[in-house]
C-alpha positions in Angstrom: -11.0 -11.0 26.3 -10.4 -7.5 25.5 -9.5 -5.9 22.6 -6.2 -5.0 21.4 -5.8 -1.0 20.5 -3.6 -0.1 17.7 -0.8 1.9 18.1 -0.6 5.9 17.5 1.4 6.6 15.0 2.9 10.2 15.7 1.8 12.7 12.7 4.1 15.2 11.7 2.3 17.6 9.0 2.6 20.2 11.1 6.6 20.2 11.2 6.5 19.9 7.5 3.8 22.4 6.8 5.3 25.0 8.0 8.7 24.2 6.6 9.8 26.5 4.2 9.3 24.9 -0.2 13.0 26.0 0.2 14.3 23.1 2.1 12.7 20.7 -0.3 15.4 20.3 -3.2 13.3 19.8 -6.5 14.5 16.5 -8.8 13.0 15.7 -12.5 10.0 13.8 -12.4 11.9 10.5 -13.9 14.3 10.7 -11.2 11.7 10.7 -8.4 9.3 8.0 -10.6 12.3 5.8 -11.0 13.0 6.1 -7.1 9.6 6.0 -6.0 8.6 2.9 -8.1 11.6 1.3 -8.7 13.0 0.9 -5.4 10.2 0.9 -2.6 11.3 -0.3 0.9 9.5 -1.4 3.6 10.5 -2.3 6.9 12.1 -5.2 7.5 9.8 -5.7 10.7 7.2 -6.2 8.1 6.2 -8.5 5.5 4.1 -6.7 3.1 1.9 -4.2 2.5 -1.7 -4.3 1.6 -3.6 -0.9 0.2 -7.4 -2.0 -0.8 -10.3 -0.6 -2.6 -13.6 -1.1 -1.9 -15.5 -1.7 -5.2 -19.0 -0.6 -4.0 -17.8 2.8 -2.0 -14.1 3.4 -3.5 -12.6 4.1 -0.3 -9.0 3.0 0.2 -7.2 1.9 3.3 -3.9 0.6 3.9 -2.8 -2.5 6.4 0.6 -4.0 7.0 1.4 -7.1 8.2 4.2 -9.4 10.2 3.1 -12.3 8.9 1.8 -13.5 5.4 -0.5 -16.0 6.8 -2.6 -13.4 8.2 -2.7 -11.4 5.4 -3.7 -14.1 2.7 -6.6 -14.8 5.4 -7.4 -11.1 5.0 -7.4 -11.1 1.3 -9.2 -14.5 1.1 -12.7 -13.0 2.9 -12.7 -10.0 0.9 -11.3 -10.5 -2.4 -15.6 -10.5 -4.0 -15.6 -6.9 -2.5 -12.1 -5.2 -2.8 -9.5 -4.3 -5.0 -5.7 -5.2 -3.7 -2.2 -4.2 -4.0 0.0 -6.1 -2.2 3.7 -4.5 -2.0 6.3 -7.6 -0.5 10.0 -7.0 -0.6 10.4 -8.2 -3.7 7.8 -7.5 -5.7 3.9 -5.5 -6.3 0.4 -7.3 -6.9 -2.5 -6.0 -8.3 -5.6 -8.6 -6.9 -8.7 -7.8 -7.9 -11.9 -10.0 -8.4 -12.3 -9.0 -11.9 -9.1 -9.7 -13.9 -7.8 -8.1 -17.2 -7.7 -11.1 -20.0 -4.0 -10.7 -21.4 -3.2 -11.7 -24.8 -7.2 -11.9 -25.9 -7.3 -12.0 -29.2 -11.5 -11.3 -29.8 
């Protein structure tokens, strides 16, 4: 059984490197944080996206996924050695084997 290869994603910094700063209209930073944060899209081919952290290295790579099942598998064998953030279409997670204690009162 071989292998599957993933597929090349065309990269464009070239085009937009050479582009001239003129083309790029500027907006107020709380008009691009509210766009950026506040209303993320992602494909509709796609179910979620995962961006993790390795804890021991801190090097961060991104994965998408069709289907959720795969992903919780992913998630499941390496959530002792990462750091997640899973982005869905409705919502972001922050997974991480070392949760914040909310409402502690000591």
């Amino acid at each position: 059984m071989t292998k599957r290869q993933r597929r090349y994603y065309a990269n464009n910094y070239q085009i937009v490197s050479d582009t001239s700063w003129k083309n790029f209209p500027q907006i107020p930073y709380d008009e691009f944080y509210e766009d950026a944060v506040f209303n993320w899209r992602i494909p509709s081919s796609q179910d979620c996206v995962i961006r993790y952290t390795n804890l021991k290295t801190g090097k961060v790579e991104e994965r998408t996924y069709k289907n959720r099942g795969s992903a919780y598998k992913f998630i499941e064998n390496n959530i002792k050695t990462h750091e997640f953030v899973v982005v869905d279409h409705e919502s972001v997670h922050i997974l991480t084997p070392n949760p914040q204690r909310y409402n502690n009162d000591e």
